[in-house]
C-alpha positions as CSV (number, residue, x, y, z in Angstrom):
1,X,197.1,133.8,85.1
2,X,199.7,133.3,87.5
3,X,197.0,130.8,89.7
4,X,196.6,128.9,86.5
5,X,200.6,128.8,85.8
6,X,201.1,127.8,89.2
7,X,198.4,125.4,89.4
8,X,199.4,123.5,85.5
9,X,203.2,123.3,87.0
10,X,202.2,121.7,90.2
11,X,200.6,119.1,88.4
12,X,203.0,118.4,85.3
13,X,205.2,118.0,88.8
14,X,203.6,115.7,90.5
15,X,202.7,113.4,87.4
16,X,206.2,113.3,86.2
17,X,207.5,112.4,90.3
18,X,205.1,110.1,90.5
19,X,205.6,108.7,87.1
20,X,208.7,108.2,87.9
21,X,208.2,105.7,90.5
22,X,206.4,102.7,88.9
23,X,208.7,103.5,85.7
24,X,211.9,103.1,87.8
25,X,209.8,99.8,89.3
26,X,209.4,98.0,86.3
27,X,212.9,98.7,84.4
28,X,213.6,96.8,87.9
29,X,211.3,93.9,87.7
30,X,212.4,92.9,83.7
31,X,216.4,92.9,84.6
32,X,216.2,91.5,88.0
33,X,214.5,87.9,87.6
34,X,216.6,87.5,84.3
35,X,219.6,87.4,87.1
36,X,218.1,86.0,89.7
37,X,215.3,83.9,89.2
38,X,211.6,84.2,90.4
39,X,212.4,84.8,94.5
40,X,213.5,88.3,93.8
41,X,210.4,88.8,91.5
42,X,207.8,88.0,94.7
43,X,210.5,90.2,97.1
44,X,209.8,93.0,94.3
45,X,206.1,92.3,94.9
46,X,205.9,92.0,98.3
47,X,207.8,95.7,98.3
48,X,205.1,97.1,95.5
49,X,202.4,95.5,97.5
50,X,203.5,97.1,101.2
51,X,204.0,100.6,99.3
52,X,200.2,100.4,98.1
53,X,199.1,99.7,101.2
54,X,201.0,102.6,102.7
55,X,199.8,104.8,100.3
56,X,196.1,103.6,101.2
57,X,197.0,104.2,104.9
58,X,197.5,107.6,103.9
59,X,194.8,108.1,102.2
60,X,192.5,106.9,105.1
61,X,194.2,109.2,107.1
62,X,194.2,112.5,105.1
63,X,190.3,112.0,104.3
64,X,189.5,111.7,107.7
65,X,191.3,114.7,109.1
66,X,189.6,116.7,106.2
67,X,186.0,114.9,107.2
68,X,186.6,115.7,110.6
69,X,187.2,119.6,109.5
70,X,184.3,119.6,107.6
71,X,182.1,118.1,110.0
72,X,183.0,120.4,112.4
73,X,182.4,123.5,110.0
74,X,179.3,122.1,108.7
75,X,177.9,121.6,113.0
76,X,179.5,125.5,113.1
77,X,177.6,127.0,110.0
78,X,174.4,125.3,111.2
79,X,174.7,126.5,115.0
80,X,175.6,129.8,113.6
81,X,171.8,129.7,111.5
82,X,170.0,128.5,114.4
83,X,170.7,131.7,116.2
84,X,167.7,134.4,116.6
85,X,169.8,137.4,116.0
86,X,167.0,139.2,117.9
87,X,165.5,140.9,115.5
88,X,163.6,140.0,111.9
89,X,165.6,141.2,108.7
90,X,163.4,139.8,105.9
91,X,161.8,141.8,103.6
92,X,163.8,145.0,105.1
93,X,165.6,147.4,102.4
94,X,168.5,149.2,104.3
95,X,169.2,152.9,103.0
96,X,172.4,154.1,103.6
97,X,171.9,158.0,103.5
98,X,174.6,161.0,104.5
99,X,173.7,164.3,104.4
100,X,176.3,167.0,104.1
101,X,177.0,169.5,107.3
102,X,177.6,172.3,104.5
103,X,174.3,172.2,103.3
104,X,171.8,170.8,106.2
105,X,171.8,172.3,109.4
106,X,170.3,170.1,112.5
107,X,167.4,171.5,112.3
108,X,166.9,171.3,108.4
109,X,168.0,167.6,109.0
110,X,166.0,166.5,111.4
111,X,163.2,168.0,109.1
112,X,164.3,166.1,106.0
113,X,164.2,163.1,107.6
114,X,160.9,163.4,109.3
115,X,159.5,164.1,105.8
116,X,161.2,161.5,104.3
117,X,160.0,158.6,107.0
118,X,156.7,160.4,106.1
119,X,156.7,160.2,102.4
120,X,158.0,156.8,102.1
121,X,155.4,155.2,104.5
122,X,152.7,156.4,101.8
123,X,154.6,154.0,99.0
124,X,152.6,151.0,98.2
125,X,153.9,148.2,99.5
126,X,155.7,149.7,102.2
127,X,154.4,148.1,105.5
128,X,156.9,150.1,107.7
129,X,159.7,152.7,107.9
130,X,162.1,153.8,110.8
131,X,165.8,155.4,111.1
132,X,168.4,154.2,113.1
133,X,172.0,155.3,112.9
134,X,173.8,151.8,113.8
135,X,172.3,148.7,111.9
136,X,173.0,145.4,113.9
137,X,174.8,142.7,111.9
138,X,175.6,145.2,109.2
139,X,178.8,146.0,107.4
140,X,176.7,149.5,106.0
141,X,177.9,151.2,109.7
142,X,180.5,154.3,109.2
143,X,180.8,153.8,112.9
144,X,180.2,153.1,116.2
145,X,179.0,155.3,119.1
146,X,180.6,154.4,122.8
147,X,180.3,156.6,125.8
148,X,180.2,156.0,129.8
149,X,176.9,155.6,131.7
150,X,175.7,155.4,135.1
151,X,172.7,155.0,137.2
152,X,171.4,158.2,138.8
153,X,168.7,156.1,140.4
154,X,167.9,153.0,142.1
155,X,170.7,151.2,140.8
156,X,174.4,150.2,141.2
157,X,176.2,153.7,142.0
158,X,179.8,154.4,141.8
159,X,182.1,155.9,139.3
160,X,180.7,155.1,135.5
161,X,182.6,152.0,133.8
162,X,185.6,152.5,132.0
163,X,184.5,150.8,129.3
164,X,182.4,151.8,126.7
165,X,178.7,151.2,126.0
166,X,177.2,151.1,122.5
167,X,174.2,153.1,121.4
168,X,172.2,154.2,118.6
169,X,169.9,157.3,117.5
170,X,166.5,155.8,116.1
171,X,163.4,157.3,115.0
172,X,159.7,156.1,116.3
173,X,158.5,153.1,115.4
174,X,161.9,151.7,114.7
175,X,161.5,148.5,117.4
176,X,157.8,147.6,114.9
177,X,159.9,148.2,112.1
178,X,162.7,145.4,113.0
179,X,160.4,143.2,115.1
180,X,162.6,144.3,118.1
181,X,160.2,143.2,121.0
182,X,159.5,145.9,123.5
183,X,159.1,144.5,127.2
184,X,157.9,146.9,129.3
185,X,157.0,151.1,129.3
186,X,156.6,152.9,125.6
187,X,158.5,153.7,122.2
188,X,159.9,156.9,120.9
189,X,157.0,159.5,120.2
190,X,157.6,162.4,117.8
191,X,156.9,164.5,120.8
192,X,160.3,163.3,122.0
193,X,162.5,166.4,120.7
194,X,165.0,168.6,122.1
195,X,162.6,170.8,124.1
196,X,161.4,167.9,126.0
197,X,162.4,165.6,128.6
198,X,165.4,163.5,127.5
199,X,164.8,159.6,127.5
200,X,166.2,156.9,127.0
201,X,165.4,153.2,126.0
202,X,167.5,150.6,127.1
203,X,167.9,146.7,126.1
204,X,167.3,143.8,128.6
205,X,171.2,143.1,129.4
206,X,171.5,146.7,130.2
207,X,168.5,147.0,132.8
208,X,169.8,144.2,134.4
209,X,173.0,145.2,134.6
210,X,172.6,148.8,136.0
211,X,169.2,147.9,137.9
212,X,169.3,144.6,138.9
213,X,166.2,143.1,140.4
214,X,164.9,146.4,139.4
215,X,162.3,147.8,136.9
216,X,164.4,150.2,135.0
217,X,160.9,152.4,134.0
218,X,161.5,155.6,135.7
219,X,165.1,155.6,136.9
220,X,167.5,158.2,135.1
221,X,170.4,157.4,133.1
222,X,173.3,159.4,133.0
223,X,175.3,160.1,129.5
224,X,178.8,161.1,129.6
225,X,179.1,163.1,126.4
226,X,182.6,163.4,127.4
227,X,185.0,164.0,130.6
228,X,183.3,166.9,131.2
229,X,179.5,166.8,130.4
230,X,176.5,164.5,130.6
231,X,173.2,164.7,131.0
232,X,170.5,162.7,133.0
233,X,167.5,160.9,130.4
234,X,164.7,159.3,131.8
235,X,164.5,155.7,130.6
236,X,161.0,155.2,129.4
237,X,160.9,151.5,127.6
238,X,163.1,148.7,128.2
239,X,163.5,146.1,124.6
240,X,164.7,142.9,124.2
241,X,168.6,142.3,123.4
242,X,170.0,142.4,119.8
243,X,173.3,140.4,118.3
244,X,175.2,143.9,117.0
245,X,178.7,142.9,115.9
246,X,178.3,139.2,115.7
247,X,176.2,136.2,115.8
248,X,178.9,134.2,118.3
249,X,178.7,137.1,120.9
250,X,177.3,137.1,123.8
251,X,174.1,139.6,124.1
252,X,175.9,143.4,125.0
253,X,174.6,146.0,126.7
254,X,173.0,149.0,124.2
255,X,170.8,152.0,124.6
256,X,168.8,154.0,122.0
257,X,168.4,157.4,121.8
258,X,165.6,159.8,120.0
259,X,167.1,160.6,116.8
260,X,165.4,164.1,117.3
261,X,167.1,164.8,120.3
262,X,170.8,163.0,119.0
263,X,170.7,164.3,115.4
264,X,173.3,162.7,113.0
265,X,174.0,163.6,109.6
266,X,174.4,159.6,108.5
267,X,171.3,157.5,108.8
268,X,169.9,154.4,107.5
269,X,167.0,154.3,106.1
270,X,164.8,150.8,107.2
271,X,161.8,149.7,105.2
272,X,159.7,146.7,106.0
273,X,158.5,145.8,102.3
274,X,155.1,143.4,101.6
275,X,157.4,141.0,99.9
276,X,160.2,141.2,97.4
277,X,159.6,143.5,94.9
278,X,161.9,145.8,92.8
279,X,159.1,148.2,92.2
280,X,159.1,149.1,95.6
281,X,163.3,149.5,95.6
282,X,162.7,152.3,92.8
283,X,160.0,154.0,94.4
284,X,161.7,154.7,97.4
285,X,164.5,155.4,95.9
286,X,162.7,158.0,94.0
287,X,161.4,159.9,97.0
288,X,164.6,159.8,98.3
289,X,166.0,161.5,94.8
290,X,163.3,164.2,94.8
291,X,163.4,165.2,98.7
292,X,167.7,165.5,98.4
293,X,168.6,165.9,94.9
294,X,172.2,165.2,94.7
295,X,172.4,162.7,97.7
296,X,174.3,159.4,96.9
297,X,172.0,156.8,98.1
298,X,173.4,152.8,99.1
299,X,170.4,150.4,99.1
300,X,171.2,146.9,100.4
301,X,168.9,144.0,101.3
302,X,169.0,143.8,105.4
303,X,169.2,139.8,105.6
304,X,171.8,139.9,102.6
305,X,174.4,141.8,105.2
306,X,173.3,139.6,107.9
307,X,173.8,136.6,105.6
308,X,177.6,138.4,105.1
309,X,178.2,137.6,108.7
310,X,178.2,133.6,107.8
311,X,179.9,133.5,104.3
312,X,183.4,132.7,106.0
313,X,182.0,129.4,107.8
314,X,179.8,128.6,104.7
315,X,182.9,129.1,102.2
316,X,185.0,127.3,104.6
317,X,182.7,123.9,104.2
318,X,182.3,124.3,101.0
319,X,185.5,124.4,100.4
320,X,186.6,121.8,102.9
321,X,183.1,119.6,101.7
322,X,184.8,119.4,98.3
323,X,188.4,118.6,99.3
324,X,186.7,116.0,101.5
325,X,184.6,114.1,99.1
326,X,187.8,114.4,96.5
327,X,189.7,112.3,99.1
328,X,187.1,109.9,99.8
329,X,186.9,108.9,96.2
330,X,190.9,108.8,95.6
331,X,191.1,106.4,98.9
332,X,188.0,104.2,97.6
333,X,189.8,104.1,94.4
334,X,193.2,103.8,96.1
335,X,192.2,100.7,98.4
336,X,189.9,98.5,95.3
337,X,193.2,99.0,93.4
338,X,195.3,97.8,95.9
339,X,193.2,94.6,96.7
340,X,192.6,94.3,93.5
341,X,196.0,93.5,92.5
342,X,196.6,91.4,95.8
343,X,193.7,89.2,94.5
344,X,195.2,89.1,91.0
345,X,198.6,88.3,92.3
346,X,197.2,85.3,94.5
347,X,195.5,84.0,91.8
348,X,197.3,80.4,91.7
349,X,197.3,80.6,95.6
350,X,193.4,81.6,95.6
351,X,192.5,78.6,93.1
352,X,194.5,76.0,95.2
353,X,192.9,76.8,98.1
354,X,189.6,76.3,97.1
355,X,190.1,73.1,95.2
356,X,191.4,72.0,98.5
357,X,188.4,72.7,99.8
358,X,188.4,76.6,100.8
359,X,184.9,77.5,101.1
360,X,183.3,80.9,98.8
361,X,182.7,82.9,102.5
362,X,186.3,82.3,103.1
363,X,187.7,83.6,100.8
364,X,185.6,86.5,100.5
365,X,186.2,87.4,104.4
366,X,190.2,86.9,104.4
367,X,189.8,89.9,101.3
368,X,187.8,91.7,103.5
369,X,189.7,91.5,106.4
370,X,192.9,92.9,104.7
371,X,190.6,96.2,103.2
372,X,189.1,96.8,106.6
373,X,192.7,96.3,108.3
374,X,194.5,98.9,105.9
375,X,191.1,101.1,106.3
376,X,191.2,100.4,110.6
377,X,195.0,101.4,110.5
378,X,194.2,104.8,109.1
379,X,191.5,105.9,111.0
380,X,194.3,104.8,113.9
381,X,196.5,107.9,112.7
382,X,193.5,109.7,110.9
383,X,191.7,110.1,114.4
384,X,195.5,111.3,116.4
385,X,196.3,113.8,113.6
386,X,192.8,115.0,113.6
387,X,192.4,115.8,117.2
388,X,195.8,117.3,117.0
389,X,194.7,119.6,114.0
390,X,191.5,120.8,114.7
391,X,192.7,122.5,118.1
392,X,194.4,125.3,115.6
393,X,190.9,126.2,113.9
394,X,189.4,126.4,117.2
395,X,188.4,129.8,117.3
396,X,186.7,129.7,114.0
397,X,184.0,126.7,115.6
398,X,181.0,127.9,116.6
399,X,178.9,125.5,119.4
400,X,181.1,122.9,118.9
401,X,184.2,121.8,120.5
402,X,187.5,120.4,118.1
403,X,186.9,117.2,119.3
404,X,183.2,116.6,119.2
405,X,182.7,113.0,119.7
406,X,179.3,112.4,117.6
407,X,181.5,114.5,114.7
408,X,184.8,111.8,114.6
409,X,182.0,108.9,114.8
410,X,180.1,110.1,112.1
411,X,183.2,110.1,110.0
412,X,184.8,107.2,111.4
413,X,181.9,105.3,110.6
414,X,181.1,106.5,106.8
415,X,185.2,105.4,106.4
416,X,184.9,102.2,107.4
417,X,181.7,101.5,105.2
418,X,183.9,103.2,102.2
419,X,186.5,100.9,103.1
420,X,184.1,97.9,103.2
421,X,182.2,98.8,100.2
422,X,185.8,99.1,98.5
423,X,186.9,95.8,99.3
424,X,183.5,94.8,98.1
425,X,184.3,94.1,94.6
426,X,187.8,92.6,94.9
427,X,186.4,90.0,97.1
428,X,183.4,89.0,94.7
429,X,186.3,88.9,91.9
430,X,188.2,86.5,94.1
431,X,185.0,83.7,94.5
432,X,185.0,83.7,90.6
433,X,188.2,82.1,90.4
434,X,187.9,78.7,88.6
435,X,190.4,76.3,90.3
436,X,190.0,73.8,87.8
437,X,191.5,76.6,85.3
438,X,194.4,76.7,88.2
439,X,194.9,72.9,88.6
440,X,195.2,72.3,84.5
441,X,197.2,75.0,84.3
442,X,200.0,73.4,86.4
């Protein structure tokens, strides 16, 4: 309500302000010429026709700083689909599951969700089923996991980095499950447990940054738990690098653990579905519901929360798109009406000239000249203000820089054929001037 108040007073403002204006104007123009005869009555003109013209200048300028911004959004949002996050989440239901400490145990939880990956893999329709603790590109995370590694082998020694790295607990077959390529040694196995050999798998930007050169296969790994433990895992696969926070970042280093031998009380549950269907939604759900009675279960659509990641840059050119296209009709409309009453005002001047002789393209090209000079003189300012506007958005742009050439063309270009298109029509009225009509009526 208070939008809507706000929004009627602003423009119950403006109309009366600029109401105002031409009403002051023309209690002007019917006392002054009775006083001083017609010369005043062009100056008053002349001042009306400069103010128009201004206001078209404006125009110009305004709808191409909002183009511009919208160009630039519209190059962002597209750069920003064009990128392979790494990893495939169509047809993928994400399960948001947290069991409670009080009533499973590790061991009990680690059981349940072997039995549930086991159960829901038998649903029809389900063409795949892993867990993983930290979804990429999803706002469904409670958190995030950091800790300290170093090389124990082969690689770059030396103190661990003081930064953190991020990694993940995941259950076998989770890499099929995402359509994470694995590059070189194996998966998780269900014989990976806590009684065996820790291992580790690592991504791409990780192997080359610890072993470079190297083929990771083999070396060890070594976990800082904390300041003061760690242990040594084997890395035994090396996969390809996934976008986790962001589609603008740059690919980060990662690891994956067993989830068997790293258990965690919150999982998500991913299933790779046949296709869209919300017969398959309910059946899972309803293994989930009789393996953990009681548990409070989040299902979400995987590419709807990776979707998530672009709805500020899609909202912002939607937003901009229509602000844009609002402009561009107000200065269309603003520059016909102004050469339109610059024709009608020049009538008697128009007529005389071509019984003297003017010819038809004349005429038509002296209209056009003064459209495209108003529309030239804007783009003047329009292309200044813009390059000194976009540099404050520029950390919301996306493979394009604030002053992307082919982007202030574009719109420099679909101005000027607004601009010609708008002087289009006053300059066909202006050839259908009789100046016969003219001469008689002097």
């Amino acid at each position: 309500s208070r939008v809507v108040a706000f929004t009627l007073l602003i423009s119950l403002g403006t109309g009366i302000l600029f109401g105002l204006v031409p009403a002051l104007w023309s209690t002007r123009r019917q006392v002054v010429p009775l006083l001083h005869g017609n010369g005043d009555r062009r100056g008053l003109d002349r001042g009306r026709t400069r103010l128009q013209e201004l206001f078209v200048v404006a125009q110009v300028t305004i709808s191409l700083m909002l183009l511009v911004a919208t160009g630039l959004f519209v190059r962002t949002l597209w750069n920003l689909q064009s990128i392979d996050p790494g990893f495939d989440s169509s047809n993928v239901l994400n399960l948001r599951l947290n069991l409670p400490r009080q009533t499973y145990s590790q061991a009990s939880g680690i059981r349940f969700y072997e039995e549930l990956l086991l159960q829901v893999r038998k649903v029809q329709g389900v063409r795949a089923a892993a867990l993983v603790s930290w979804v990429p590109l999803s706002n469904s995370n409670d958190f995030g996991r950091l800790t300290r590694v170093r090389p124990q082998s082969g690689g770059r020694r030396g103190p661990p980095a003081e930064e953190g790295i991020s990694f993940s607990a995941v259950s076998p077959g989770y890499f099929r499950c995402l359509g994470i390529p694995l590059l070189r040694g194996r998966d998780f196995s269900p014989a990976d447990r806590q009684s065996s050999n820790p291992v580790v798998i690592v991504n791409d930007t990780l192997g080359s940054m610890l072993w470079p050169g190297r083929d990771p296969i083999g070396e060890r790994l070594e976990v800082m738990q904390d300041a003061y433990k760690s242990e040594i895992r084997e890395v035994v696969g090396v996969v390809r690098s996934v976008r986790l926070e962001s589609l603008q970042e740059n690919p980060q280093p990662f690891f994956y653990l067993p989830f068997a031998q790293l258990y965690e009380p919150s999982m998500a549950l991913q299933v790779r579905t046949m296709g869209d269907s919300p017969q398959v939604v309910g059946d899972v759900g309803e293994v989930v519901r009789k393996l953990g009675p009681g548990l409070s279960i989040k299902v979400t659509h995987l590419d709807h929360e990776v979707g998530e990641i672009l709805a500020q840059p899609r909202l912002l050119s939607w937003l901009l798109g229509s602000f844009s296209l609002t402009a561009l009709l107000v200065t269309a409309l603003g520059l016909y009406g102004t050469l339109a009453y610059s024709v009608s005002s020049r009538t008697r001047e128009l007529g005389i000239r071509m019984a003297l002789g003017g010819r038809s393209f004349e005429i038509v090209a002296m209209v056009l000249r003064r459209g495209l000079t108003l529309t030239l003189t804007g783009l003047v300012f329009g292309l200044f203000a813009a390059t000194w506007t976009t540099s404050f958005f520029k950390s919301f742009l996306f493979g394009v820089t604030p002053t992307d050439p082919a982007v202030f063309l574009a719109v420099a270009l679909l101005l000027t054929l607004v601009g010609l298109a708008a002087s289009s029509l006053p300059a066909y009225s202006a050839i259908r001037i009789d100046p016969m009509a003219i001469i008689r009526h002097e």
